[in-house]
Each structure stands twice: as C-alpha cells, then as structure tokens.
DOTOR-368316 format. One record per residue (C-alpha): residue number from 1; residue in three letters; x, y, z. Coordinates in nm, 4 decimals, padded with zeros to 6 digits. Layout:
REM residues N
 seq type        x        y        z
 NUM  ALA        X        Y        Z
...
END
This chain:
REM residues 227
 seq type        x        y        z
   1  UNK -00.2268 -04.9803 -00.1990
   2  UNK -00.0879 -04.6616 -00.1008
   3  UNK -00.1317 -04.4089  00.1460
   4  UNK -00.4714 -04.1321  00.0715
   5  UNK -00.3107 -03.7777  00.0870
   6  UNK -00.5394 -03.6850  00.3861
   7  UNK -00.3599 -04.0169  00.5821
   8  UNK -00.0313 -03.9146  00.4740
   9  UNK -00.0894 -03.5587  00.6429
  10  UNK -00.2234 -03.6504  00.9823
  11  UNK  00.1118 -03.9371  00.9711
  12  UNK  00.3567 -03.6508  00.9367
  13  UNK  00.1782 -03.4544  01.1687
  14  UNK  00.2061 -03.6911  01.4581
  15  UNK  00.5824 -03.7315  01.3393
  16  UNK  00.6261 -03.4222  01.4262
  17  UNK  00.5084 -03.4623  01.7563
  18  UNK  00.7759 -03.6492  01.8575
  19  UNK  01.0673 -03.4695  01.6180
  20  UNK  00.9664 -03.1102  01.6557
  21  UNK  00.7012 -03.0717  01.9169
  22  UNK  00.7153 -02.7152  01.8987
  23  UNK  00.6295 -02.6652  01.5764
  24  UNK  00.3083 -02.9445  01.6115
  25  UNK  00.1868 -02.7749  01.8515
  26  UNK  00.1294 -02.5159  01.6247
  27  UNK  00.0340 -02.7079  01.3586
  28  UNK -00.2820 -02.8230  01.5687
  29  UNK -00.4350 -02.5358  01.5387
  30  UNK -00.3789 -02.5210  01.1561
  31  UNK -00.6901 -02.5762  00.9475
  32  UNK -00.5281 -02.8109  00.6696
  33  UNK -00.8188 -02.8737  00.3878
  34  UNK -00.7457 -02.9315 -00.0155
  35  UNK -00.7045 -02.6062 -00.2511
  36  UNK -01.0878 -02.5899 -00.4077
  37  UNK -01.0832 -02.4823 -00.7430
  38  UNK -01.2261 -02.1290 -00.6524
  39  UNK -00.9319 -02.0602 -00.4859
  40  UNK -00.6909 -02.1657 -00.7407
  41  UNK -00.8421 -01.9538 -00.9719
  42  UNK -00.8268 -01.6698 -00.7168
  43  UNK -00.4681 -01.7062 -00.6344
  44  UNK -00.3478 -01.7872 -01.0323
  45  UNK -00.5655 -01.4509 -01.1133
  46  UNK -00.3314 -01.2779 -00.8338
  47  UNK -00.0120 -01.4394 -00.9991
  48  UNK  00.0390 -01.6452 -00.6787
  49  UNK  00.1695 -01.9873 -00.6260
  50  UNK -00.0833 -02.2574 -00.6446
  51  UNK  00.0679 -02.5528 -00.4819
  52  UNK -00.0544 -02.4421 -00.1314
  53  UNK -00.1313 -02.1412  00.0611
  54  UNK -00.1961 -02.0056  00.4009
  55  UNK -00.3841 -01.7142  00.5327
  56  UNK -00.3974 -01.5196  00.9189
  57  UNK -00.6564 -01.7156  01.0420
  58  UNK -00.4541 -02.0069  01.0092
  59  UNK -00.6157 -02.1948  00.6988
  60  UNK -00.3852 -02.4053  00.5156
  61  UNK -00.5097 -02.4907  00.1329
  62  UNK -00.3076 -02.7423 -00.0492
  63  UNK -00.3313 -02.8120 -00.4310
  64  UNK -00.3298 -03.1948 -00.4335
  65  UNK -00.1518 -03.3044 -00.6750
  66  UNK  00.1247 -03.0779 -00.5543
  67  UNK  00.1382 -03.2096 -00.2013
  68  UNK  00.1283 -03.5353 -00.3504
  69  UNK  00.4933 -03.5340 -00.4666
  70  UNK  00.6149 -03.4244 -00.1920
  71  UNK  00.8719 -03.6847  00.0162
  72  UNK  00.7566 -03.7173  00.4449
  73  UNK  01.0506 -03.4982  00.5210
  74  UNK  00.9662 -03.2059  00.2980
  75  UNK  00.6126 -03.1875  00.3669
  76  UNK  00.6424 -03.2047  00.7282
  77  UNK  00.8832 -02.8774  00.5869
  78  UNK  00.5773 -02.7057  00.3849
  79  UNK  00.3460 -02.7847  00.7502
  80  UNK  00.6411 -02.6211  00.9923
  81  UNK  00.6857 -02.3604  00.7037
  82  UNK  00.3270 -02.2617  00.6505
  83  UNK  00.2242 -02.2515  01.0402
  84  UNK  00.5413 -02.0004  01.0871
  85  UNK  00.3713 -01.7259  00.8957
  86  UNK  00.0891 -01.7997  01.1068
  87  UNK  00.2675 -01.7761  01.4587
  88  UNK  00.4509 -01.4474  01.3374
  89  UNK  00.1663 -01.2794  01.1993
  90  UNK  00.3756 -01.2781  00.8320
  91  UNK  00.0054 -01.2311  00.7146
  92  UNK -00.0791 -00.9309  00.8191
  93  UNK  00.0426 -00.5743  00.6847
  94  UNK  00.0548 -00.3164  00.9155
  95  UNK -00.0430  00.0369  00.7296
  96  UNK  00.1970  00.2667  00.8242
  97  UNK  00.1408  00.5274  00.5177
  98  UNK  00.4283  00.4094  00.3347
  99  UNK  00.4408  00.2054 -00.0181
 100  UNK  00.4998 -00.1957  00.0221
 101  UNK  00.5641 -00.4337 -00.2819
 102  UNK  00.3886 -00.7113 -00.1856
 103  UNK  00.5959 -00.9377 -00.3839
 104  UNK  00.9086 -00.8601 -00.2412
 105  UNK  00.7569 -00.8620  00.0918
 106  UNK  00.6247 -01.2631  00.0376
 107  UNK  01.0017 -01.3046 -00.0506
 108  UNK  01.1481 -01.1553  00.2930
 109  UNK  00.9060 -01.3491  00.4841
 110  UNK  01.0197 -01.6658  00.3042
 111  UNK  01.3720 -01.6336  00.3661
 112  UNK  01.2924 -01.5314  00.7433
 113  UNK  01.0939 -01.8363  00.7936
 114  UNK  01.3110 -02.0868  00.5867
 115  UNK  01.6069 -01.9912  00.7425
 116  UNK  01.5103 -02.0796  01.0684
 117  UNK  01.3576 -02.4493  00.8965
 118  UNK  01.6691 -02.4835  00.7538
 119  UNK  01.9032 -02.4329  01.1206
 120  UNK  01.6444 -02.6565  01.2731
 121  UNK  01.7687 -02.9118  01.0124
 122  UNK  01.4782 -02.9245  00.8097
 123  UNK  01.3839 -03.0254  00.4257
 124  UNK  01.1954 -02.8124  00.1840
 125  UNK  01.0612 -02.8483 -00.1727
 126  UNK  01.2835 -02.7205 -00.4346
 127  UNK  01.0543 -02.4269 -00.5205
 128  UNK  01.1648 -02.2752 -00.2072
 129  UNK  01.3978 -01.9826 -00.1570
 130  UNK  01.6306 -02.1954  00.1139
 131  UNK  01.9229 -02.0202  00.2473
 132  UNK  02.2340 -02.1710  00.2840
 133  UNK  02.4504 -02.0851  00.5917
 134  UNK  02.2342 -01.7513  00.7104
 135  UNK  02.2645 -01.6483  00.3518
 136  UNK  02.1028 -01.6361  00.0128
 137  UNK  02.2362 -01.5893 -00.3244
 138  UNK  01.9927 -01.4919 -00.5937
 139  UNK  02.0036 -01.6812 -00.9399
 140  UNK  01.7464 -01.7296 -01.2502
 141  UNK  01.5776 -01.9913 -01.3473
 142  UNK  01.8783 -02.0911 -01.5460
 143  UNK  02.1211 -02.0553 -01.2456
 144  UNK  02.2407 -01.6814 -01.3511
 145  UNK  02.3226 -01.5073 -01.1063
 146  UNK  02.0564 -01.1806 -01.0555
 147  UNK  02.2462 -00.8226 -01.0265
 148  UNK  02.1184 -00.5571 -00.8132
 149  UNK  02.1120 -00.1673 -00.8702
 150  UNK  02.4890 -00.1798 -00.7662
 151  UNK  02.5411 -00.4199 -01.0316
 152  UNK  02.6602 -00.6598 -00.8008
 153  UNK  02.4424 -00.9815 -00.7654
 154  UNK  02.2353 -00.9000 -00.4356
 155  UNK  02.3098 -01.1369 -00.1531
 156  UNK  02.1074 -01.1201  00.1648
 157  UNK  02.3600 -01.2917  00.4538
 158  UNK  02.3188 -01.2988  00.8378
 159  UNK  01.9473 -01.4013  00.7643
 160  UNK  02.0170 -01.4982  01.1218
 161  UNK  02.0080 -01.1978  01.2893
 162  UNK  01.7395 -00.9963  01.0633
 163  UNK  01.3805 -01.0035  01.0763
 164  UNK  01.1787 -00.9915  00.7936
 165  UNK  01.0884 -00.6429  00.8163
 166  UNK  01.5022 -00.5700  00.7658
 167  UNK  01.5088 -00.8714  00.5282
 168  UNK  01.2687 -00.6483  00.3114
 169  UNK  01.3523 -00.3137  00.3318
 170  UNK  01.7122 -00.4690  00.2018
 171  UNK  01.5961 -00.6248 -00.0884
 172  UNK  01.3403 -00.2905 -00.1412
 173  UNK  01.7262 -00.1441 -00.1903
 174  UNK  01.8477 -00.4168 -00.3813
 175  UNK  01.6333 -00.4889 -00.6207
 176  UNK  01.6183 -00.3626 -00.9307
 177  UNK  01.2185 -00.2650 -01.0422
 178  UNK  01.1505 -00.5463 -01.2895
 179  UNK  01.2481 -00.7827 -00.9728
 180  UNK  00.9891 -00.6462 -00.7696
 181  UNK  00.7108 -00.8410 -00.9009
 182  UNK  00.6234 -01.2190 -01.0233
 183  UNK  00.8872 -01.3398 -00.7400
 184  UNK  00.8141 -01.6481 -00.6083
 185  UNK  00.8150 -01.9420 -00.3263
 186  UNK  00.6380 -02.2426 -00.3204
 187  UNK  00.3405 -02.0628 -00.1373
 188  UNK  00.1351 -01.8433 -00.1275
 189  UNK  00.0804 -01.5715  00.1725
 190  UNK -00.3237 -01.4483  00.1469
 191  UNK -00.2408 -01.0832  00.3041
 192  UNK -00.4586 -00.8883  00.5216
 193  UNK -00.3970 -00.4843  00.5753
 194  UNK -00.4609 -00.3687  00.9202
 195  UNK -00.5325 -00.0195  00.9849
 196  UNK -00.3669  00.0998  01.2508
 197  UNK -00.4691  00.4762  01.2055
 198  UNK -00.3520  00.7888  01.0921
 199  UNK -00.0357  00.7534  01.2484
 200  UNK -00.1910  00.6657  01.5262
 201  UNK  00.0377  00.3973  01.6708
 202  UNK -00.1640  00.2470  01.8958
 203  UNK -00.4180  00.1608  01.6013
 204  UNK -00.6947  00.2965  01.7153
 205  UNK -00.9808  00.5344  01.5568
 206  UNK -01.0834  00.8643  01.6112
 207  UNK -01.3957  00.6525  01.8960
 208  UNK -01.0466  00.5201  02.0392
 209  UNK -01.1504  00.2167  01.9675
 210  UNK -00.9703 -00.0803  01.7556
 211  UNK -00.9820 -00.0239  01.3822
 212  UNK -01.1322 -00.3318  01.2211
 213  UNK -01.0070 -00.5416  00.8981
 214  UNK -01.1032 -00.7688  00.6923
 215  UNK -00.9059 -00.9327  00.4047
 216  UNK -01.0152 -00.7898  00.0680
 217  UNK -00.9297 -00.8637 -00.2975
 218  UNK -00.7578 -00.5239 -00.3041
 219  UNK -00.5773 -00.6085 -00.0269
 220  UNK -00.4240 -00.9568 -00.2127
 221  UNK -00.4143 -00.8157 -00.5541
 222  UNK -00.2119 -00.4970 -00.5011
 223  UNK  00.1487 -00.4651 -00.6073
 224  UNK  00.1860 -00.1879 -00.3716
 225  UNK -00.0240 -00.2442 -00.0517
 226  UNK  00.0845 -00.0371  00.2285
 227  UNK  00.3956 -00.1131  00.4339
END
C-alpha cells in the first residue's frame, strides 16, 4: 500500500531537515493544507496556476492530484520554492504610484527564487521556469524561441547577481505586450498591495501611523496592480 499524500509531505519535510536545514526551518512555519475547491475556482477565474499556491501569510494550498506526481526530490523543490516567496516577502507589492504587470512580476520572482534552488542543487517540476547557469532562455510551448521588442529572443543572464525587482523591470523592457500576460510557473503567488502612502516612503498615513492592507480580489485579479 502506498504512501497517503499528507505522509509523503511531513517525510520530505523531515528530509529536509537533515539536507537543507535552512530551508526547513522555514518550512515549519508554512501552513501546508490541500487546494479546496473554492480556491481552485478562485485562482482558475484569475488565470493562475492550480497545482499549488502560496500567499504572505505563509499558507501553502496544493491541488492533490498535482502534488501527487511529483518525485521526493522535486517536491521537497515546490516546499523550498514556495516558502522562498514567503521569506522574501515576493507576496507583497509595494505601491509606489507606478504601473506593475502582475504577470510578468510572478515570472521575475520565479526566476529569482529558482535560481537560487537550482545553485543549491535542487530539482523542480517541469512547469517551472528553471534557469540554467544564472541564465534563462525563453521558448514556446513548442520549444521556439520567444523574440523581444529588439527582435532578438530575450535572455535574462546573471540571474545571480539581480534581484527580482531588476529581474522585472528587464523583462518589463523585454517583453513584447502580448507576453505580458497568461505567463506562467507551476504556482501561483496570491498578491497583497501595501500602501505605503503618497510617496510617503516610510508608509505611513497622514495620523503617521502604519497604513493597513488586506489582500483583495482586486488586488489578485489586476493585470496592472501597482509596482
């Protein structure tokens, strides 16, 4: 008889305890529960993945049948993957006035996070945008490769030495506009806006006190939230 999902989760999490202790650490405080059908619908109605998905607070939601396939090594990849955004606050959009694709934003953060999976030797489900020596090459489905405004195929190197933010605002130059949307991982990233003011940098309202947030459909559902 073989191994329930929920066993098969808590194995590769103590796995990791021993192989990566960093990253379980981390992991402890991840709230790992199966994708309800509410939220598939949710994220499938925002054109997001629905094999698994995490938010800020640290809530992991898995589709099962998804996490099912996966092999030990790549799901302990999806747990160390998924925590990452957590632990760099990849969830949360700081409003700074400007226009963000969301889109190509969940892309950056992806290659930011992978890339470091990847030099930490690493597996990770196919579905994944994995870089290959600090670099990525962008191809269709059907392995063509994908031009850029230049009409040169956009390649984002030296992943290494870029945070997202820079990973971002590259492809923002890169890519041409019918790129910018539908672009996909094998997650999804449930975003949350934070106010930080009027360009008031130290986010604070006119009381001086903290501006509140609270993730919103609006917030997940725009194409353009702010950057």
């Amino acid at each position: 008889m073989g191994m329930e999902l929920n066993e098969k989760v808590l194995a590769n999490r103590i796995k990791l305890q021993k192989e990566k202790p960093f990253f379980a650490y981390l992991i402890l405080n991840l709230k790992i529960q199966e994708m309800k059908e509410e939220m598939e619908k949710m994220l499938r109605a925002l054109n997001m993945p629905t094999s698994a998905g995490v938010d800020a607070k640290g809530n992991l939601y898995y589709c099962k049948e998804w996490f099912n396939k996966l092999d030990d090594e790549q799901m302990k990849g999806v747990l160390c993957h998924e925590v990452l955004h957590v632990a760099l606050q990849h969830c949360l959009l700081r409003s700074s006035g400007k226009r963000h694709y969301r889109d190509v934003y969940n892309w950056a953060i992806d290659l930011a996070v992978n890339n470091i999976l990847v030099n930490d030797g690493m597996s990770l489900p196919k579905e994944g945008l994995v870089p290959y020596n600090n670099k990525y090459e962008f191809k269709d489905e059907k392995g063509k490769i994908i031009k850029g405004v230049n009409g040169k195929q956009i390649i984002i190197d030296n992943i290494d030495k870029k945070n997202s933010e820079q990973i971002y605002d590259e492809l923002k130059r890169k890519l041409p506009k019918k790129y910018r949307k539908n672009m996909r991982g094998f997650d999804g990233h449930i975003l949350v806006v934070v106010d930080e003011g009027n360009g008031n940098k130290n986010g604070k309202g006119k009381d001086n006190k903290p501006k509140k947030s609270k993730p919103s459909e609006k917030d997940m559902k725009t194409d353009k939230n702010l950057d």
